[in-house]
C-alpha positions as CSV (number, residue, x, y, z in Angstrom):
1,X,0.0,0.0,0.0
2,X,1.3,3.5,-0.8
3,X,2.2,5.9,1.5
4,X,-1.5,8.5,0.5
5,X,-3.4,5.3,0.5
6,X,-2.1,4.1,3.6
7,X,-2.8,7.7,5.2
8,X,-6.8,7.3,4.0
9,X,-7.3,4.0,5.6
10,X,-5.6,5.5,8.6
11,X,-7.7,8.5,8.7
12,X,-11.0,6.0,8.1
13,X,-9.9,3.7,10.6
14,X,-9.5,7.2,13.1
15,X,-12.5,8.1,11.9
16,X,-14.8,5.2,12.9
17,X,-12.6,5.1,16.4
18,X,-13.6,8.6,17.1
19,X,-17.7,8.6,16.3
20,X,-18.0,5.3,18.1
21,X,-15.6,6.2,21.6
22,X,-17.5,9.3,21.4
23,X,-21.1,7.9,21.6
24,X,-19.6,5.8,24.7
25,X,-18.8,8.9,26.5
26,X,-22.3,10.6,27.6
27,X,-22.9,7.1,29.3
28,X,-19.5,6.4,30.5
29,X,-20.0,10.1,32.5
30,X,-23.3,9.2,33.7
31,X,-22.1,5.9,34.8
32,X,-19.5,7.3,36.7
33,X,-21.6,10.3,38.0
34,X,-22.3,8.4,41.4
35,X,-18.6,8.1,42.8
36,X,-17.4,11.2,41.6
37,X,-17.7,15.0,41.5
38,X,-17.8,16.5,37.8
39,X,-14.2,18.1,38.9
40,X,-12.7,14.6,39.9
41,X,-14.2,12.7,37.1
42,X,-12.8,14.6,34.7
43,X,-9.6,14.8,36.2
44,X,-9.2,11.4,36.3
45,X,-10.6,11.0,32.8
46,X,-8.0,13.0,31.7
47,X,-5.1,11.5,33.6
48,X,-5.5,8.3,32.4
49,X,-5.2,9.6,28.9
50,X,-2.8,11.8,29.2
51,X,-0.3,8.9,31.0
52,X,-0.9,6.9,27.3
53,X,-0.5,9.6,25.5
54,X,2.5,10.8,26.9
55,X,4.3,7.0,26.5
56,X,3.0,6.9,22.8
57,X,3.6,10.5,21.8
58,X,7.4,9.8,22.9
59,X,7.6,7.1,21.5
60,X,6.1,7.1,18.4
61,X,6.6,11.0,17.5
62,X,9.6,12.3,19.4
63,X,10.3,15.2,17.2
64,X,6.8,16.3,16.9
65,X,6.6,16.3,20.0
66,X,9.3,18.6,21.2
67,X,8.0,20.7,18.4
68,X,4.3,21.1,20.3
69,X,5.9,22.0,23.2
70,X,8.0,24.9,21.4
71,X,4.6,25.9,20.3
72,X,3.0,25.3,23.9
73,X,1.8,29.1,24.1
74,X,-1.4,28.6,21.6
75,X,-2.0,25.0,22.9
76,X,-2.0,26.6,26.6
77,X,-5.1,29.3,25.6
78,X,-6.4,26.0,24.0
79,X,-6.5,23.9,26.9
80,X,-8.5,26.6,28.9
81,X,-11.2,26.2,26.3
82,X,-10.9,22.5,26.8
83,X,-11.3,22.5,30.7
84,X,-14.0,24.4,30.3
85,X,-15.9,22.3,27.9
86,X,-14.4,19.1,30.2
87,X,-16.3,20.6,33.3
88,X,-19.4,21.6,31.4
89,X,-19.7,18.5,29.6
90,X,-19.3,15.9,32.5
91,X,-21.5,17.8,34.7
92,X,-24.3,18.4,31.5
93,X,-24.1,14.7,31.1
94,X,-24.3,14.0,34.7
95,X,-28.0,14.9,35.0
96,X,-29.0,14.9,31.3
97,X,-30.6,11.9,29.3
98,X,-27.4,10.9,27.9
99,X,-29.0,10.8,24.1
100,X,-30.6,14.4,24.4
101,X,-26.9,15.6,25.6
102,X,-25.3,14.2,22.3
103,X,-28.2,15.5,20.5
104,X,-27.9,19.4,21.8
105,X,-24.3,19.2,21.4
106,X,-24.3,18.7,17.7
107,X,-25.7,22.6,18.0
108,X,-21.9,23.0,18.0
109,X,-21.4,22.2,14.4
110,X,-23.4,25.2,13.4
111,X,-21.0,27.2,15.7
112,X,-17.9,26.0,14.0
113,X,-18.9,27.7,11.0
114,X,-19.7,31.0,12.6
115,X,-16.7,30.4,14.4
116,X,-14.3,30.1,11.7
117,X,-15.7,32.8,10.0
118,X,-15.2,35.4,13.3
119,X,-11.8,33.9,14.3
120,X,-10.2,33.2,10.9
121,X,-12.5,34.9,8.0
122,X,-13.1,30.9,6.7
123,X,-16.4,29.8,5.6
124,X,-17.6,33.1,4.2
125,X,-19.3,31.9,1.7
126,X,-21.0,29.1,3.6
127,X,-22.9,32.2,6.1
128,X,-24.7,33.4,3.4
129,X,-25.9,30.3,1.7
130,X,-29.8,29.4,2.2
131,X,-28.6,25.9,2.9
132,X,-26.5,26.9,5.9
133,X,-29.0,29.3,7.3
134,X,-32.2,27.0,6.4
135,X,-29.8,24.1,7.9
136,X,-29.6,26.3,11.1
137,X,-33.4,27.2,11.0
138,X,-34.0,22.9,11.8
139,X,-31.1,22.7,14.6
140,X,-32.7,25.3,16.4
141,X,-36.3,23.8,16.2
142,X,-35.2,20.2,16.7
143,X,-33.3,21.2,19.6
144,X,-36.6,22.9,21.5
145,X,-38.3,19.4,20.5
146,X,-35.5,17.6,22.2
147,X,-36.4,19.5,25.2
148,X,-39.9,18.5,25.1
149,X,-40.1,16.1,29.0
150,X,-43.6,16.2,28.7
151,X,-45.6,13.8,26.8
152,X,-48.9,15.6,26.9
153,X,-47.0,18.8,25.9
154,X,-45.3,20.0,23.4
155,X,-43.1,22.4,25.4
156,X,-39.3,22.8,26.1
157,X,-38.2,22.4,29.1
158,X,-34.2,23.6,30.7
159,X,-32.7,23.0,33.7
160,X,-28.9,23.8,34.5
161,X,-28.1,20.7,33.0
162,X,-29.4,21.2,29.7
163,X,-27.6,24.6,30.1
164,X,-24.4,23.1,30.6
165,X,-24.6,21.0,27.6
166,X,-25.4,23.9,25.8
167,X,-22.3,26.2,27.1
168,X,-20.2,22.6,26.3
169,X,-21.5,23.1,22.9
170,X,-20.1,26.4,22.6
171,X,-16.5,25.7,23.7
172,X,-16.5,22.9,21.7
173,X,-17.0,24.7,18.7
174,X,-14.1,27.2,19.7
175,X,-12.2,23.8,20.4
176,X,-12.4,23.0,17.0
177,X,-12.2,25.3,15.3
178,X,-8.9,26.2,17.0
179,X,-7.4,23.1,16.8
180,X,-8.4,22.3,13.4
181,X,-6.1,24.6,12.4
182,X,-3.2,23.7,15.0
183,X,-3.0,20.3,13.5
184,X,-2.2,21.4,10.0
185,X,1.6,22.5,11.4
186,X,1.5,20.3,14.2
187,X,0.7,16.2,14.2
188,X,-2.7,15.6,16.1
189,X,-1.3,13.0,18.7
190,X,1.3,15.3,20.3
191,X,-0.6,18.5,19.6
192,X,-3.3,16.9,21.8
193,X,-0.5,15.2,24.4
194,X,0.5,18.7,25.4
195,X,-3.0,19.8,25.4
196,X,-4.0,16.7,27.5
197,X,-1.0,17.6,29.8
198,X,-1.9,21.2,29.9
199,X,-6.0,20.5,30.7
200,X,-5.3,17.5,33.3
201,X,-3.2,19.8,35.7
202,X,-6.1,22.6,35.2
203,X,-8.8,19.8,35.8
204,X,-6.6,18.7,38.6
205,X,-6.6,22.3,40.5
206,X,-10.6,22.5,40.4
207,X,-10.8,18.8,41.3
208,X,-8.4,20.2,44.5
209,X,-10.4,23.8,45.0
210,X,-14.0,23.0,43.8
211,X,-14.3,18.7,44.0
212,X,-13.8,15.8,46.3
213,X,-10.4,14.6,45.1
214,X,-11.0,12.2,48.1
215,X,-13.5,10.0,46.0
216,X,-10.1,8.3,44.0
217,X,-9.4,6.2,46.5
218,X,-12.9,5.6,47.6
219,X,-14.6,4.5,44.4
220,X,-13.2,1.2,44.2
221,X,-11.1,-0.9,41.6
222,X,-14.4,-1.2,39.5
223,X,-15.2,2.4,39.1
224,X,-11.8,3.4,38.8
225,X,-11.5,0.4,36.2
226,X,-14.3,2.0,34.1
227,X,-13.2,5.8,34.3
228,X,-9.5,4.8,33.0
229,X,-11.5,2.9,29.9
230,X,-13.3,6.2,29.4
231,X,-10.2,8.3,28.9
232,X,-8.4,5.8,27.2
233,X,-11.0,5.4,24.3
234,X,-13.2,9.0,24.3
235,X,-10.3,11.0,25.0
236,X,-6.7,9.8,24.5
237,X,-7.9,7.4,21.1
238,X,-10.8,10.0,19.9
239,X,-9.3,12.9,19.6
240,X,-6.6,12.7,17.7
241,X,-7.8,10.0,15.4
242,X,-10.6,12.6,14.8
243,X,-8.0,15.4,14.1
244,X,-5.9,13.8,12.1
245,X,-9.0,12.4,10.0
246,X,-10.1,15.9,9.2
247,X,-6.3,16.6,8.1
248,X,-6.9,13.7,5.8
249,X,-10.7,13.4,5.2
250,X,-11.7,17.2,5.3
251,X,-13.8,18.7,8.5
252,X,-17.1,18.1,6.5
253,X,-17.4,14.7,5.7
254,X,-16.0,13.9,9.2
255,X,-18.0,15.7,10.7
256,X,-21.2,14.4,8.9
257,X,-20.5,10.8,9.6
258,X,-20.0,12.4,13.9
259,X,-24.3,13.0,13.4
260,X,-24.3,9.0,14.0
261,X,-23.1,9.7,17.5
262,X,-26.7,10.1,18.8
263,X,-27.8,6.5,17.5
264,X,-24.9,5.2,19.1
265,X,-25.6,6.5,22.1
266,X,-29.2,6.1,22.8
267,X,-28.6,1.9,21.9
268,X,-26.0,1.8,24.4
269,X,-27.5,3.9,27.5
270,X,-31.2,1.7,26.9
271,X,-28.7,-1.6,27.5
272,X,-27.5,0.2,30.8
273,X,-30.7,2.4,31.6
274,X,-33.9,0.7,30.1
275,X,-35.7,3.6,31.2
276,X,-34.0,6.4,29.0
277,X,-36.2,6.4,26.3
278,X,-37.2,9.1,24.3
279,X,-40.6,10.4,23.5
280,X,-42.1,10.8,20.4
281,X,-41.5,14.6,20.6
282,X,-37.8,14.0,20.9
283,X,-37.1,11.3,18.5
284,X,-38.8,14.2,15.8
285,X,-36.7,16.8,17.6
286,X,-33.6,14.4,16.8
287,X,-34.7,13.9,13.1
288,X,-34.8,17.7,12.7
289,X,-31.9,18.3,14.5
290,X,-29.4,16.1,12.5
291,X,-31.0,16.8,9.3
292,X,-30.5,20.7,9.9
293,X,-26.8,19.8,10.8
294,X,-26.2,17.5,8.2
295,X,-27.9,20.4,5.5
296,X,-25.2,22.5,7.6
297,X,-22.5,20.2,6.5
298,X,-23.5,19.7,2.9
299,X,-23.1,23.6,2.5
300,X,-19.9,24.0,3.8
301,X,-18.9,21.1,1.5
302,X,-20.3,23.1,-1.9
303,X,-19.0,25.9,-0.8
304,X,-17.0,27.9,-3.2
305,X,-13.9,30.6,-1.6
306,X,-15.3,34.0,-1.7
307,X,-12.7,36.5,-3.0
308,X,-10.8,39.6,-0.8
């Protein structure tokens, strides 16, 4: 196999690893919302993927590596965003039905657009499009379905939980945005090994000031056995594979085959929660949703540079 070809099935292979560790993670947070604080799940979360990431990035990419850390000063600003959406995130998905998180957070992929355009003058052409802003129109409209608790009435409902999800959405469209455009200089695993670094010492200060760091060494082998899994695949495996399947793939397509999260989700937290089913409302609200996002998508694919 040639070395472009082998780079496509790597990015495919990143690809699928990323969409399916990341329809794990609302669940693996709501698992693990019992023994632990939002502060000190994270933390941990992040530790555990940080420790592999470290071992492979020196490994595997020695000189990229002390190349991120000569460019630490963007990555540092970066991995303020990304505690931020850690925190929000993991305590969203604490108290959220774990399918309607993953549903609200694909808001985010609207942001990225608006995003790119305020931070780096990209997608100019995709703003004005009637695609994108019809696209937007059914995100927004899906979403207050999604909120819909009551089956006798067809009204959203928010609590600070939704709310969280929502401000996660947000950062994670500056995320990404951001880092999108670190990985074209630097590679994706140790651009995100110093970011990991960076975000698990920040997530370890608020687990300290604001958590119950205590609750690591009273969760048990089990719990503890479950949260390493979670950073493992969600975070140390995700996202890089995702990053450097957008260097590979492009952000659009990659991000259209991420709308599958929500399915991927939803069968997994019915196996664990048989209860977390969605009404009627909320499976239209879904259907809306991803086809707004995916109409999103489809414009920033056909969308042509707009000149100076």
């Amino acid at each position: 196999m040639s070395a472009p070809s082998r780079q496509i099935a790597l990015a495919y292979a990143g690809l699928a690893v990323a969409v399916v560790s990341w329809g794990f993670s609302p669940v693996f947070i709501r698992f693990l919302s019992a023994p632990y604080d939002p502060f000190t799940q994270a933390f941990l979360r992040y530790g555990s993927a940080t420790a592999a990431l470290l071992i492979l990035s020196a490994w595997l990419y020695p000189r990229d590596f002390a190349r991120a850390w000569r460019h630490a000063g963007p990555l540092l600003v970066l991995a303020v965003v990304l505690v931020a959406y850690q925190y929000t995130w993991t305590a969203g998905c604490s108290g959220a039905n774990p399918t309607v998180a993953q549903l609200i957070s694909k808001i985010s992929l609207v942001l990225v657009i608006l995003f790119s355009f305020a931070i780096f003058r990209d997608e100019r052409s995709v703003i004005r499009s009637k695609e994108y802003l019809f696209g937007t129109l059914l995100c927004l409209v899906g979403v207050a379905f999604v909120l819909v608790r009551d089956p006798g009435r067809i009204l959203p409902t928010l609590d600070v939980y939704t709310l969280l999800v929502w401000i996660s959405a947000l950062c994670w469209a500056v995320y990404a945005v951001w880092a999108r455009h670190v990985s074209l200089n630097i590679h994706p695993v140790p651009m995100f090994t110093v970011l990991a670094v960076f975000s698990t010492i920040g997530l370890g200060a608020l687990a300290v000031i604001l958590g119950e760091p205590s609750s690591l060494f009273e969760a048990g082998a089990y719990n503890t056995g479950i949260a390493v899994l979670s950073g493992l695949f969600p975070i140390a495996a995700a996202h890089p594979a995702f990053h450097y399947a957008q260097r590979n793939l492009g952000s659009a397509y990659c991000n259209s085959l991420e709308l599958l999260n929500p399915l991927i989700t939803y069968v997994v937290a019915v196996l664990v929660w048989p209860e977390e089913r969605l009404l009627v409302a909320q499976w239209f609200g879904g259907a809306l949703l991803l086809a707004g996002a995916f109409m999103v998508l489809q414009a920033r694919r056909h969308a042509r540079p707009v000149p100076e």
